[in-house]
Each structure stands twice: as structure tokens, then as C-alpha cells.
VOPAGU-2260 file (C-alpha; in pm, 1 decimal, decimal comma):
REM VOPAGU-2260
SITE   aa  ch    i         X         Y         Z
SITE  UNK   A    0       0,0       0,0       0,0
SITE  UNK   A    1     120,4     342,5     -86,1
SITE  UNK   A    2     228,1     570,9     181,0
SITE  UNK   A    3     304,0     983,5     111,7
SITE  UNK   A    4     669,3    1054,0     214,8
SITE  UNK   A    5     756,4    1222,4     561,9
SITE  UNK   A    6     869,6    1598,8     543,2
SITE  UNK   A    7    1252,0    1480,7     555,9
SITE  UNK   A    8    1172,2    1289,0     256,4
SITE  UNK   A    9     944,9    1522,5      46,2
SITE  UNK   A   10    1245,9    1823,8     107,8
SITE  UNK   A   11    1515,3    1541,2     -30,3
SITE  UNK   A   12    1265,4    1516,6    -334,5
SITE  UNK   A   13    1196,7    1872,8    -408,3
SITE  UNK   A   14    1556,0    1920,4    -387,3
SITE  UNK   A   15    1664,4    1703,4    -698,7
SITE  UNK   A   16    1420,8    1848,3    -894,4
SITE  UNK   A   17    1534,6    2083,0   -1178,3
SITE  UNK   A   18    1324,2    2011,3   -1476,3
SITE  UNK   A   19     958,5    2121,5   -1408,8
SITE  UNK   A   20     662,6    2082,8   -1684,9
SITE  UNK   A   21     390,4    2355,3   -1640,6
SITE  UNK   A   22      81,8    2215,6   -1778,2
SITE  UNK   A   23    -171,3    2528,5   -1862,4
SITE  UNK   A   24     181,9    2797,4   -1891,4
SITE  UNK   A   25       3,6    3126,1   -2057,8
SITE  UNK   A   26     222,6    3319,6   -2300,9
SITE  UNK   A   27      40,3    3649,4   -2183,5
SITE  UNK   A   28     267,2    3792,5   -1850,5
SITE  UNK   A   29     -38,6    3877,1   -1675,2
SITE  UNK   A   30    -158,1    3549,7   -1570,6
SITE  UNK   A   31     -46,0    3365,5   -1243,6
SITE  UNK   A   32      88,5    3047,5   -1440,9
SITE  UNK   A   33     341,3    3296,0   -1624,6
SITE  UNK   A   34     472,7    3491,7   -1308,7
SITE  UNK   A   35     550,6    3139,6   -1122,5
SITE  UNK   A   36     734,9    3040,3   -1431,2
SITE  UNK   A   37     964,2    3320,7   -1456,8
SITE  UNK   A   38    1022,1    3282,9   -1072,0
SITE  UNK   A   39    1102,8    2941,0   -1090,7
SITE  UNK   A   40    1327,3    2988,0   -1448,5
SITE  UNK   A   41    1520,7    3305,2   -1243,4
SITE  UNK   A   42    1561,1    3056,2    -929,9
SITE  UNK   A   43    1762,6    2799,8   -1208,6
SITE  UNK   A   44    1491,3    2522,4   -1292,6
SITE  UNK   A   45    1407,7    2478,0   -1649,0
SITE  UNK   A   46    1058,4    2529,2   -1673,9
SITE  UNK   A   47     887,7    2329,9   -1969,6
SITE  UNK   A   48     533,7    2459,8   -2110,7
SITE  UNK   A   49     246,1    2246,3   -2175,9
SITE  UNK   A   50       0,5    2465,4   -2424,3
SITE  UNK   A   51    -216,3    2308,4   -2703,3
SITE  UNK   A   52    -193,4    2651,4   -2864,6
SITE  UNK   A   53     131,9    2829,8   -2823,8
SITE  UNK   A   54     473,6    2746,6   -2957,1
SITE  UNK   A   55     693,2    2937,0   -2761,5
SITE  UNK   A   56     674,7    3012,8   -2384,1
SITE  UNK   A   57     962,4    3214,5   -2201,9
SITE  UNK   A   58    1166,5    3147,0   -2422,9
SITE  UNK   A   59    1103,5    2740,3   -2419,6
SITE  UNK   A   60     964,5    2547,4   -2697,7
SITE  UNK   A   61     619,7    2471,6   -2586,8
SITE  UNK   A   62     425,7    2113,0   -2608,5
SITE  UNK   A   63      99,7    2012,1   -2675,6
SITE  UNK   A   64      86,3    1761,8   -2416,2
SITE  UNK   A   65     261,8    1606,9   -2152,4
SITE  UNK   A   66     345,8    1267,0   -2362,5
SITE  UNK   A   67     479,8    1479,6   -2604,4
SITE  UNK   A   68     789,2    1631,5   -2401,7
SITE  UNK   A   69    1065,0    1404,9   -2486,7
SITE  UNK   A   70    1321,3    1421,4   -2153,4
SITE  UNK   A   71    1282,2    1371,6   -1840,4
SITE  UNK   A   72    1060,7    1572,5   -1598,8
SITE  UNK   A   73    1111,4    1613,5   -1234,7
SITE  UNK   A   74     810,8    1755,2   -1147,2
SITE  UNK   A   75     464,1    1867,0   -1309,7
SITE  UNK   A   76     297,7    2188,9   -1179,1
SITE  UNK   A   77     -42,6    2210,8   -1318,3
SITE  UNK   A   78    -256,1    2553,5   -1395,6
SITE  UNK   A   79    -630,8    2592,4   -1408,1
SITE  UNK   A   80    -872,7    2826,3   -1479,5
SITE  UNK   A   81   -1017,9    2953,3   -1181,5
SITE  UNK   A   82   -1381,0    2937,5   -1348,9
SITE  UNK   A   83   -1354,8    2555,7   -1382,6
């Protein structure tokens, strides 16, 4: 049976991770999704967008999907409307 980590654990985790997916990344600077990116990119994690309809986010080639992203991701952060 799965068990969550302890804290100890989940800060050892968060620690290794440097390549981060952001499903729902906006190209317009306004939105929430875009301002955590560019944090996260200025504190040194590559930040990979997930947007059916953009190509290029912050300067990152953007992907439709997650299965489409062909490295390896550390962690996914995922956006969502508000209204949803």
C-alpha cells in the first residue's frame, strides 16, 4: 500500500528536482501560471510549457501535451482556470 513521504523525505525530493513541466503555462505575462514560471526559471529550474496553442513560452519550446515532451521531468505543476 502506498504511503506519502515524511517531510525529511518530500524536502530530499523537491531538492533534486530541476526540470519542471507547467501544464496550462500562458504566453500572456499577466496570468499567475506565467509569473511562477519566470520565478522558478530566475531561481535555475528549467521550466517546460504544456500549451495546445502556443509554440513558444519564455523562451522554451512549448508542447501540446505532456506525452509529447521528450526528456525527463522532475516535477509537473499544473494551472487551471479559476472558473472551472
Amino acid at each position: 500500500m502506498f504511503q506519502n513521504p515524511d517531510a525529511k523525505a518530500r524536502c530530499a525530493l523537491l531538492k533534486s528536482v530541476r526540470t519542471i513541466a507547467v501544464v496550462g503555462l500562458s504566453p500572456n505575462a499577466v496570468r499567475p501560471s506565467y509569473g511562477v514560471s519566470k520565478a522558478m526559471q530566475d531561481f535555475g529550474f528549467r521550466v517546460i510549457p504544456v500549451h495546445p496553442a502556443a509554440s513558444e513560452i519564455l523562451g522554451e519550446k512549448v508542447y501540446p501535451s505532456l506525452k509529447d515532451i521528450p526528456e525527463k521531468i522532475d516535477l509537473v505543476d499544473v494551472f487551471r482556470s479559476a472558473e472551472l
